[in-house]
C-alpha positions, 0 to 999 in steps of 0.5 A, spaced: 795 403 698 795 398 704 795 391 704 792 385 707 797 379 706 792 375 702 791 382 697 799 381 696 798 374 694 794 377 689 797 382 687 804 378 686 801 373 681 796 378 677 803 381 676 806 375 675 801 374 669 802 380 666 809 380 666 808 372 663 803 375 658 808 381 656 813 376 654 809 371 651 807 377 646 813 381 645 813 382 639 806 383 637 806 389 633 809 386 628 804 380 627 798 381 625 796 375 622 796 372 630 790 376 633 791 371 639 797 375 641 795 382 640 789 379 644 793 377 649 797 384 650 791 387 650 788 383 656 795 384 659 795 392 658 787 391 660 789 388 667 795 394 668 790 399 667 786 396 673 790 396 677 793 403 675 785 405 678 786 401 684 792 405 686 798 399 684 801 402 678 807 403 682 806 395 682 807 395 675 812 400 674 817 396 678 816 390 674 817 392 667 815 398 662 807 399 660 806 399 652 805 407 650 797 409 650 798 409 642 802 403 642 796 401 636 794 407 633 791 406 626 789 398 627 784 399 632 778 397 625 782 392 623 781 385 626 788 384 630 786 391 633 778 389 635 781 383 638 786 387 642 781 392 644 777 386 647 783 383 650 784 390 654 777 390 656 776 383 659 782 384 662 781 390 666 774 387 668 777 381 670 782 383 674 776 388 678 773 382 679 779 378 682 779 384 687 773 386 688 769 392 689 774 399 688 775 401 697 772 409 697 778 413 697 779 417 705 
């Protein structure tokens, strides 16, 4: 996928991000007392999931390893998964936003 010059820019600092926010949150699954860290993961995997759709999770890959896609099977009902959850959709929405709108594929 190309790029102009201030997307890579961008694109470096969302990862950047979530590279902190995976660090930041090892650990997660084994404290659900701390709903801020399952919040904050979620919002890490939401902004993967985006950039996976725009074509970047090459990207990604080269940086660290993404959660399984089950990695909270079970927990979804339970407080620490809604705040997961909501985390992976507000970061898969925000970083839509900070790119803006998807380029039509050719």
């Amino acid at each position: 996928m190309h790029t102009t010059g201030s997307q890579t820019v961008l694109l470096k600092r969302l990862l950047n991000l979530i590279q902190r926010l995976y660090t930041e949150t090892d650990g997660y699954l084994d404290r659900p007392e701390n709903e801020q860290l399952w919040y904050n993961r979620g919002y890490a995997n939401g902004m993967i999931e985006a950039l996976a759709e725009r074509g970047h999770a090459d990207l990604v890959l080269a940086r660290l390893t993404p959660d399984a896609a089950d990695a909270i099977s079970g927990q979804e009902a339970l407080s620490w998964g809604k705040a997961y959850l909501h985390g992976c959709e507000m970061g898969a929405h925000e970083t839509h936003e900070v790119l803006g709108p998807l380029q039509p594929q050719s």
